[in-house]
Backbone as JSON, one array per atom type, in Angstrom:
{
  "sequence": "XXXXXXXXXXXXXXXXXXXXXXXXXXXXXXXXXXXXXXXXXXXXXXXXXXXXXXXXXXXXXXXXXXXXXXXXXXXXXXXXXXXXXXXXXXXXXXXXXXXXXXXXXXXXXXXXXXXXXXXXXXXXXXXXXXXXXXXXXXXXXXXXXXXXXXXXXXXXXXXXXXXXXXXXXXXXXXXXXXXXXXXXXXXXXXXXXXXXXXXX",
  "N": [[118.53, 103.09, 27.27], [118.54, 105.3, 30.09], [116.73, 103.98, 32.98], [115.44, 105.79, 34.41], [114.22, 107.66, 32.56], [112.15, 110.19, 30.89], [109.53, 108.21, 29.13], [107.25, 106.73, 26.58], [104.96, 103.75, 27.35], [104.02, 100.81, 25.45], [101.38, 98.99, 26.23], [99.31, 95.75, 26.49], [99.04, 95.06, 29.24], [98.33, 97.35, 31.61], [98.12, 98.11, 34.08], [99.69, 95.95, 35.1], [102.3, 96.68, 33.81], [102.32, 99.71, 35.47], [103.15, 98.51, 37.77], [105.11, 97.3, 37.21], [107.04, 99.31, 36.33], [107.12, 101.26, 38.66], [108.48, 99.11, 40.53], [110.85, 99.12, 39.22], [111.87, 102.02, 39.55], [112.55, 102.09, 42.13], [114.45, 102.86, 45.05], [113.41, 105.73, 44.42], [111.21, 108.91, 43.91], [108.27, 108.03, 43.21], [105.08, 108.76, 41.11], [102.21, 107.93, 40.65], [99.24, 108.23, 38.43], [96.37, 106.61, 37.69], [94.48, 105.4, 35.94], [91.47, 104.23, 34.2], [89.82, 105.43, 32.26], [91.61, 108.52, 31.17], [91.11, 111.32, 31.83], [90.44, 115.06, 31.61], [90.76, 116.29, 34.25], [92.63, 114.59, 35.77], [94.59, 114.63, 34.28], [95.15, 117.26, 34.46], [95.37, 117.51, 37.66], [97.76, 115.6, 37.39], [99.88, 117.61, 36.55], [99.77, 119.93, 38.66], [101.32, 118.11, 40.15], [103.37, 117.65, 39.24], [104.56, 120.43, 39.07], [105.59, 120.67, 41.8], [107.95, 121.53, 44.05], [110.86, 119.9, 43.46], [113.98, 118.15, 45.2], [115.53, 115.58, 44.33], [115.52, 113.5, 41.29], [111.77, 112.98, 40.57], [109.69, 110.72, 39.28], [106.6, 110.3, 37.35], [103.51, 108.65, 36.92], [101.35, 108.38, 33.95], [99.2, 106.68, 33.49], [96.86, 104.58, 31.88], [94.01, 103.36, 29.98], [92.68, 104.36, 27.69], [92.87, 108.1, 26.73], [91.5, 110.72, 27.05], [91.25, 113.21, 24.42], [90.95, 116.38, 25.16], [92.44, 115.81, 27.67], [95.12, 115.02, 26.77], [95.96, 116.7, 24.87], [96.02, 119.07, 27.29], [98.34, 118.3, 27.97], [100.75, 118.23, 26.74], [102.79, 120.8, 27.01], [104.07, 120.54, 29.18], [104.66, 118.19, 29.12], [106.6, 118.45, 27.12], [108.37, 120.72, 27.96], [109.49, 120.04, 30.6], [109.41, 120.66, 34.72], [111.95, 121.01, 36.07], [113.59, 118.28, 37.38], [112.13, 116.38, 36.99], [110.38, 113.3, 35.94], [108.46, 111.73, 33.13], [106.38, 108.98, 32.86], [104.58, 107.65, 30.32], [101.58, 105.18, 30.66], [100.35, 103.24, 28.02], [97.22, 101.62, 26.47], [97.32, 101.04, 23.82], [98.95, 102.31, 20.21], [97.2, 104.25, 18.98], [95.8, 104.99, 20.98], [96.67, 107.45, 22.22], [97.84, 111.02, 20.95], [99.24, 112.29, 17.95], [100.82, 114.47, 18.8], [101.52, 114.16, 21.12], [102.84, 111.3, 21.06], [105.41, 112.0, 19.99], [106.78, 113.16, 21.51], [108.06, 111.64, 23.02], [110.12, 109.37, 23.33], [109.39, 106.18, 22.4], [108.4, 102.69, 23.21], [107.21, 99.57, 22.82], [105.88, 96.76, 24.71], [103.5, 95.47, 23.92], [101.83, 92.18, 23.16], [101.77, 91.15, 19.98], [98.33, 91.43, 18.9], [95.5, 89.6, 17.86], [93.66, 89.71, 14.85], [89.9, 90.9, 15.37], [87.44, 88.68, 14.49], [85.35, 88.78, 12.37], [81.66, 87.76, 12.75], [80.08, 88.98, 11.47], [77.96, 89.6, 8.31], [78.68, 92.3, 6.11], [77.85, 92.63, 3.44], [75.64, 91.57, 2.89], [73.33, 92.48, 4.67], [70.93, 92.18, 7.48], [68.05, 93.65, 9.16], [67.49, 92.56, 11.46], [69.94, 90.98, 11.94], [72.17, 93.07, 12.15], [70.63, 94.12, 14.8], [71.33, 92.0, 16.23], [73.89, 91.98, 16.24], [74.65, 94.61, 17.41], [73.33, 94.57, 19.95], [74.82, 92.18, 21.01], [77.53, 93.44, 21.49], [77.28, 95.5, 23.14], [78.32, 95.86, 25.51], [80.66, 96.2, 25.23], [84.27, 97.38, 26.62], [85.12, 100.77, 26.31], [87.99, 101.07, 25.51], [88.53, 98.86, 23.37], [86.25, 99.37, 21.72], [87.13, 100.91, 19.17], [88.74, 99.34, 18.0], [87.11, 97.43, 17.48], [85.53, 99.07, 15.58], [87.24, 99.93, 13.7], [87.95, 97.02, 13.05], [85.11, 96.36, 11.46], [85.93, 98.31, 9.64], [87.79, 96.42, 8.25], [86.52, 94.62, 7.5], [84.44, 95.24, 5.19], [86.33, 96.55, 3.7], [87.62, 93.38, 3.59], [84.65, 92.34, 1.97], [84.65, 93.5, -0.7], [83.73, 95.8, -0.48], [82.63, 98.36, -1.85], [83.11, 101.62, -0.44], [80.56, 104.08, -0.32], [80.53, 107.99, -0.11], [78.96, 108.69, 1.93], [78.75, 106.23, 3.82], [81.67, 106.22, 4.29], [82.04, 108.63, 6.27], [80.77, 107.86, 8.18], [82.49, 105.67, 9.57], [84.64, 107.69, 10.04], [82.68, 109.45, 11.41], [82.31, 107.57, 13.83], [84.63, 107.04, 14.86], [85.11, 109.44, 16.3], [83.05, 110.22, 18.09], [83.18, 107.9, 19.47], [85.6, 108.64, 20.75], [84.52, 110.83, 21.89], [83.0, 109.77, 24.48], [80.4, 108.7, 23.21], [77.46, 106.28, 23.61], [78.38, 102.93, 22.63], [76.45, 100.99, 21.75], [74.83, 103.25, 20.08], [76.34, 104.13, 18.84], [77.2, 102.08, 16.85], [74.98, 101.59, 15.22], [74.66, 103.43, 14.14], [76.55, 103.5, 12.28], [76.15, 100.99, 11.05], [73.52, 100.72, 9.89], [73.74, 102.34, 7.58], [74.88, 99.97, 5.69], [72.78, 98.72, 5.18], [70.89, 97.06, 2.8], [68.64, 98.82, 0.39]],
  "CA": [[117.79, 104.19, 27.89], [118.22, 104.88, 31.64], [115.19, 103.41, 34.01], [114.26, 106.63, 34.84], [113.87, 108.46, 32.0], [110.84, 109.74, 30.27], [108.66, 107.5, 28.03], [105.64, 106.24, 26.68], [104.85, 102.32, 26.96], [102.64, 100.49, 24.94], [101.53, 97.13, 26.44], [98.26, 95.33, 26.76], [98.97, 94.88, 30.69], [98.35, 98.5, 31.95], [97.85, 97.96, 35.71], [100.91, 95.22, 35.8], [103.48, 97.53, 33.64], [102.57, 100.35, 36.18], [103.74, 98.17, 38.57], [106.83, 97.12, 37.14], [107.77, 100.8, 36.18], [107.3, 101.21, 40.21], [109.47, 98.93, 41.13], [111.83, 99.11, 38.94], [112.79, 103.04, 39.94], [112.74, 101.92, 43.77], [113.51, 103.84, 45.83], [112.69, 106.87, 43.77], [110.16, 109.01, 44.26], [107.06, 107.61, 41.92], [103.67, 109.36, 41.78], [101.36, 107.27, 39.8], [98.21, 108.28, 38.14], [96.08, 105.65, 36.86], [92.17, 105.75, 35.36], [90.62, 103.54, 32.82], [89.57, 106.48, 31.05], [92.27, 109.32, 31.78], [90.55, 112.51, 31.41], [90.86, 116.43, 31.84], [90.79, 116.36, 35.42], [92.92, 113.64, 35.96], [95.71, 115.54, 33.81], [95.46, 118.58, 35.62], [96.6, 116.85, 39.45], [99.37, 115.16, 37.06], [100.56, 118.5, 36.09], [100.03, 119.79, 39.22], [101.97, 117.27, 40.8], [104.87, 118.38, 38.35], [105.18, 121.68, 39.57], [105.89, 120.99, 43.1], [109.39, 121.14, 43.98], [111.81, 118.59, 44.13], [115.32, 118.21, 45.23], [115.91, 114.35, 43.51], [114.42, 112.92, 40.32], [110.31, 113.06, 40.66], [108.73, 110.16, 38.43], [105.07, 110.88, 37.55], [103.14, 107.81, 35.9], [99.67, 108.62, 33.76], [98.53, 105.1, 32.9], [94.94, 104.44, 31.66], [93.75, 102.25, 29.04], [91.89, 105.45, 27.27], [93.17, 109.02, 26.85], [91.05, 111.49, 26.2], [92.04, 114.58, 23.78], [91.33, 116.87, 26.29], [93.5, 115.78, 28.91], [96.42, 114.97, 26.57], [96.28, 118.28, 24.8], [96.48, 119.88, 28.49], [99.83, 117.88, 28.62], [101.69, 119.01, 25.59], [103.33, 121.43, 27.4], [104.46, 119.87, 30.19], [105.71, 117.13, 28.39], [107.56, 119.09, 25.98], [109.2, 121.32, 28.94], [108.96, 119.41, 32.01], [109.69, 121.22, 35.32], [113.31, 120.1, 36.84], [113.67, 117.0, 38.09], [110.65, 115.09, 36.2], [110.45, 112.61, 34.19], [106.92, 111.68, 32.88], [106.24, 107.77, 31.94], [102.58, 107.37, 29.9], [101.73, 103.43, 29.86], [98.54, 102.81, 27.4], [97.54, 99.84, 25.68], [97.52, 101.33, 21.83], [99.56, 103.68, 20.6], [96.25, 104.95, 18.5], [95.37, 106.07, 21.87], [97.22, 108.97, 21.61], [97.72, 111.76, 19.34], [100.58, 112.13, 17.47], [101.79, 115.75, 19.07], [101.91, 113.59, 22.27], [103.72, 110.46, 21.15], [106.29, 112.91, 19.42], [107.21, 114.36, 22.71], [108.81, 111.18, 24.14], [110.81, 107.8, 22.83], [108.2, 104.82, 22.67], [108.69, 101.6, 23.48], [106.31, 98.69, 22.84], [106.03, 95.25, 25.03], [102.49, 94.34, 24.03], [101.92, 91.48, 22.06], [100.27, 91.46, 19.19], [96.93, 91.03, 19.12], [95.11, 88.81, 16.73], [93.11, 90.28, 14.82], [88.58, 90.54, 15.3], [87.17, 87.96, 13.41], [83.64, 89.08, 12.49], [80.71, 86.55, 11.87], [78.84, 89.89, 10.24], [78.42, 90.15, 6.7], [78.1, 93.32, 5.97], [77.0, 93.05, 2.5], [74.01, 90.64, 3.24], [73.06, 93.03, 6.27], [69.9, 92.64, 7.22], [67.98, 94.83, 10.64], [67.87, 91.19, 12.76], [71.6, 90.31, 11.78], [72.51, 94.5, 12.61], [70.15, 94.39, 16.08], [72.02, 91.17, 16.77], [75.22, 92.58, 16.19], [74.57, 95.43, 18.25], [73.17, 93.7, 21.34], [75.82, 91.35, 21.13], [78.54, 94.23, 21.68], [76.51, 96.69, 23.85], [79.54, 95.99, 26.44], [82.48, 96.49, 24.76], [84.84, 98.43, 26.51], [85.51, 101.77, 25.14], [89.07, 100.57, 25.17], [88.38, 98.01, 22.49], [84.81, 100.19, 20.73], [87.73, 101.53, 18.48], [89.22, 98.26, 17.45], [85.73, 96.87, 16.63], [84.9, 99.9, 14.17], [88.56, 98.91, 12.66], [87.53, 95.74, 11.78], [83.83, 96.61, 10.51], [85.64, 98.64, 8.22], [88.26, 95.97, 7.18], [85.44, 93.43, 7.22], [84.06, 96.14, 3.99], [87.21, 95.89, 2.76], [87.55, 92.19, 2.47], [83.85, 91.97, 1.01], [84.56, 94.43, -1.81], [82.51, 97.0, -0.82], [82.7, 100.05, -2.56], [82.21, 102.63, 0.65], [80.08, 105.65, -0.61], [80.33, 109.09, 1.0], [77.78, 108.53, 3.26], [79.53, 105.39, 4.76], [83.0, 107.06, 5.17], [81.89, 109.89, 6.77], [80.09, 107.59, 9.51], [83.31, 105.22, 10.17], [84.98, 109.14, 10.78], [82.23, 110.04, 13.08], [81.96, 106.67, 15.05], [85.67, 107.16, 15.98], [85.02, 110.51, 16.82], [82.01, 109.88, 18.59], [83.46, 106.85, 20.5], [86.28, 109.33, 21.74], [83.76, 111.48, 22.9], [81.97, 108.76, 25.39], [79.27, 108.02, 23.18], [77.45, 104.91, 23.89], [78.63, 101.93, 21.68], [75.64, 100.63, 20.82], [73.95, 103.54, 19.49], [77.21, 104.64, 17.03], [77.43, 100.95, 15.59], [73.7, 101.47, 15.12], [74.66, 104.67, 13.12], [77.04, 102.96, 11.07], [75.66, 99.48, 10.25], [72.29, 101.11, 9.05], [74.51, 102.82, 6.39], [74.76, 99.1, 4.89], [71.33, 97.97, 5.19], [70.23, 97.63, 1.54], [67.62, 99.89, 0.35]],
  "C": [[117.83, 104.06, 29.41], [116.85, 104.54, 31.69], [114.45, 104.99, 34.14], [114.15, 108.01, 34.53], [112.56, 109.18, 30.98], [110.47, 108.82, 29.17], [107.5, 107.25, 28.1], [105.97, 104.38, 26.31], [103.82, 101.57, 26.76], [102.48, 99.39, 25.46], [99.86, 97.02, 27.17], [98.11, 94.72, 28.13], [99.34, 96.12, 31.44], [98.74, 98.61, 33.27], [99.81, 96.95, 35.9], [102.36, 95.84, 35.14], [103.45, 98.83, 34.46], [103.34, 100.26, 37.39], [105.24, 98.06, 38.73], [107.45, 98.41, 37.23], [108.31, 101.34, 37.74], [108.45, 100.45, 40.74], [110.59, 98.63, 40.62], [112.57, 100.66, 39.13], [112.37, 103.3, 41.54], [113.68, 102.58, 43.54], [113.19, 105.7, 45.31], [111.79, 107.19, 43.98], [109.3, 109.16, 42.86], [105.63, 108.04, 42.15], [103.0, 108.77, 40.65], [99.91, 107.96, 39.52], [97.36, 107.61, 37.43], [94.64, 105.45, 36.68], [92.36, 104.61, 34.33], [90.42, 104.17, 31.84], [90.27, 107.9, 31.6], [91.57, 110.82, 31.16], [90.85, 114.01, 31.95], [91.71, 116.88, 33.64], [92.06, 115.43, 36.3], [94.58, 114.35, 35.31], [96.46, 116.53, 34.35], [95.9, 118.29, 37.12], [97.66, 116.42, 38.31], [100.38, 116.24, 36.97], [100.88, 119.33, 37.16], [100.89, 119.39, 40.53], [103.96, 117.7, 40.4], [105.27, 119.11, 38.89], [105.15, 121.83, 40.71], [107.26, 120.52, 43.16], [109.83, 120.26, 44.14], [113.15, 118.68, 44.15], [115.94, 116.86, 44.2], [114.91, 114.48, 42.01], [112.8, 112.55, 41.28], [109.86, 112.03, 38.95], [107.1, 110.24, 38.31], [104.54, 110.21, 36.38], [101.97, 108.29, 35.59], [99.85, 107.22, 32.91], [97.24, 105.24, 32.72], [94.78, 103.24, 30.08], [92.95, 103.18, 27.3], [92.65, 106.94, 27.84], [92.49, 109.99, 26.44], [91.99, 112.33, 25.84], [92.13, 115.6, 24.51], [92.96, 116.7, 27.01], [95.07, 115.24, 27.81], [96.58, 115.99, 25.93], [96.39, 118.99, 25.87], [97.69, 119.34, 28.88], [100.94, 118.3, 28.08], [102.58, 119.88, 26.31], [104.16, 121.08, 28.88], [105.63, 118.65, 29.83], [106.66, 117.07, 27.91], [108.83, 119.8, 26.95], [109.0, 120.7, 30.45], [109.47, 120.04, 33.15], [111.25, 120.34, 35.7], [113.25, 119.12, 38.07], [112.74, 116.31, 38.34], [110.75, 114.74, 35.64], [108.78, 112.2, 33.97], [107.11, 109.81, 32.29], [104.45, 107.45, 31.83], [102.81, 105.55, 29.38], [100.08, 103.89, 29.38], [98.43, 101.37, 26.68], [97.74, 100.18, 23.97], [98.51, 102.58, 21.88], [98.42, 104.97, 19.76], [95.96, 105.67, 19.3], [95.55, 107.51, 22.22], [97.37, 109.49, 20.64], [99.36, 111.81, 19.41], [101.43, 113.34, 17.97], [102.08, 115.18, 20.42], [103.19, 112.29, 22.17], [104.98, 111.31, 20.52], [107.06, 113.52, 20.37], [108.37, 113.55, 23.53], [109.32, 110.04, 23.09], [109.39, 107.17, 23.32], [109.07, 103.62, 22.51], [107.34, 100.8, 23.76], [106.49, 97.26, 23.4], [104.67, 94.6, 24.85], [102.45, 93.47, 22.92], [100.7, 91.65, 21.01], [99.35, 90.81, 19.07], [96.35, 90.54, 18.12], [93.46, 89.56, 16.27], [91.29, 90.2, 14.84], [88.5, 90.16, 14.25], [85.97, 88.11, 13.63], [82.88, 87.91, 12.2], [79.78, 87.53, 10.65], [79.14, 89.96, 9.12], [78.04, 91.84, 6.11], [77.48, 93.73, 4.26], [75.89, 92.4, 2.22], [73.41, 91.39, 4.66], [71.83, 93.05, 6.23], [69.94, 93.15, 8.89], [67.72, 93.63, 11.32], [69.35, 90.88, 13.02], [72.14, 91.64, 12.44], [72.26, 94.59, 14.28], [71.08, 92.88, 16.83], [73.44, 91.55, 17.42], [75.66, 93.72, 17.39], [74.65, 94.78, 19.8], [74.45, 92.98, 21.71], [77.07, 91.86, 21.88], [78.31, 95.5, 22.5], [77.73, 96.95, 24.86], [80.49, 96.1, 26.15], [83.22, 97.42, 25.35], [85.25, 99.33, 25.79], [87.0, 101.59, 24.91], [89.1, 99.82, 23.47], [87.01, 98.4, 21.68], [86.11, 100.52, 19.45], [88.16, 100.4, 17.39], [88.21, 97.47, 16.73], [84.89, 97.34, 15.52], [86.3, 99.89, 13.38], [88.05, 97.91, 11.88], [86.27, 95.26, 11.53], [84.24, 97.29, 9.5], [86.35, 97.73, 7.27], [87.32, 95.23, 7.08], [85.08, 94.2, 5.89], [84.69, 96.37, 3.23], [87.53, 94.17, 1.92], [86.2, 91.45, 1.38], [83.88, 92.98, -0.23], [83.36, 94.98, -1.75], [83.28, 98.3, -0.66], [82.14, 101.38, -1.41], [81.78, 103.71, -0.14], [80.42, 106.6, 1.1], [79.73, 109.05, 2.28], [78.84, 107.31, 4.09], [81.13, 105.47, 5.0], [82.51, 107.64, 5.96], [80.88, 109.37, 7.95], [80.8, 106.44, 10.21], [84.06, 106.53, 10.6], [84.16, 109.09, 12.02], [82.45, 109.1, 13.71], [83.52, 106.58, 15.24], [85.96, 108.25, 16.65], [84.51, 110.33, 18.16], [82.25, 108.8, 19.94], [84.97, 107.43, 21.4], [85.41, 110.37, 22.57], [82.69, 110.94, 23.8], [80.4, 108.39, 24.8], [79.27, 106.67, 23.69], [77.92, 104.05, 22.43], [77.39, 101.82, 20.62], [74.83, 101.76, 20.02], [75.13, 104.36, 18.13], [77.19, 103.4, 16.02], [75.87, 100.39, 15.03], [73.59, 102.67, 13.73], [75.23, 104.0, 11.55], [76.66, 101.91, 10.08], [74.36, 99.98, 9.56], [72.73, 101.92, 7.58], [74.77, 101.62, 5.43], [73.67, 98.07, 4.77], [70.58, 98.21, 3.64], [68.81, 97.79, 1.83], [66.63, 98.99, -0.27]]
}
């Protein structure tokens, strides 16, 4: 694949593969956009940025660690038809982070390593509301980067204790990844969910 053609790259060093991408299409012109949490606004200058002319190749990085839906549904189109003489490179750290009409748009390429997976101490079928408020507290800071990965493995943790999820406790691992794309706080979705295994 040429250097400086579009892609998306997955790698758990956001900030230092923006860099590389930089200097590896020296002296090109590179317009970086880079957030923690890349959102609507943040999309719109990228796109922006697109549609100003250029005589050479125009690289135009959106890095972030977090994508909202928003701002990558306002890209779709851009992505798909890009103005002449753009290429687009998205670094994130998952490729969950995106939706699938976005990664579809470009070749991927993955350099992060893999990650081992959360090892819970919670039991979730001995749950009681000290072991839950523990749990909580404990994780109040979790980046929303990694909130996603931690309601992952609360639900395989429910997998490896053979628990039988009822309705009710699907339908509140759904919302709390909903919920945790839409900036709720942490602690009060894994407050939603874990009370769903608090025997009665």
């Amino acid at each position: 694949m040429e250097l400086n053609s579009s892609r998306i790259i997955i790698t758990d060093q956001v900030e230092e593969e923006l860099e590389k991408v930089k200097q590896s299409l020296y002296p090109a012109r590179v317009v970086p956009f880079y957030k923690d949490d890349f959102l609507i606004d943040d999309a719109r200058n990228a796109i922006r940025e697109a549609y100003i002319a250029e005589a050479k190749v125009k690289t135009i990085i959106l890095a972030g660690k977090s994508f909202n839906e928003a701002s990558q549904n306002s890209l779709l189109k851009v992505l798909e038809e890009p103005p002449r003489n753009i290429d687009f490179v998205i670094i994130a750290e998952s490729k969950s982070s995106l939706l699938p009409t976005v990664r579809s748009r470009l070749p991927l390429i993955v350099t992060a390593k893999k990650k081992e997976p959360l090892i819970l101490e919670l039991s979730l079928k001995k749950l009681e509301l000290s072991s839950l408020f523990s749990f909580v507290k404990e994780h109040e800071r979790t980046p929303k980067h990694e909130a996603k990965e931690l309601i992952q493995a609360l639900y395989e943790k429910a997998m490896q204790e053979n628990i039988m999820l009822n309705t009710a406790q699907l339908e509140s691992f759904e919302n709390a990844y909903k919920l945790i794309g839409l900036n709720a706080r942490l602690n009060s979705v894994l407050s939603m969910l874990l009370m769903k295994f608090i025997r009665r």
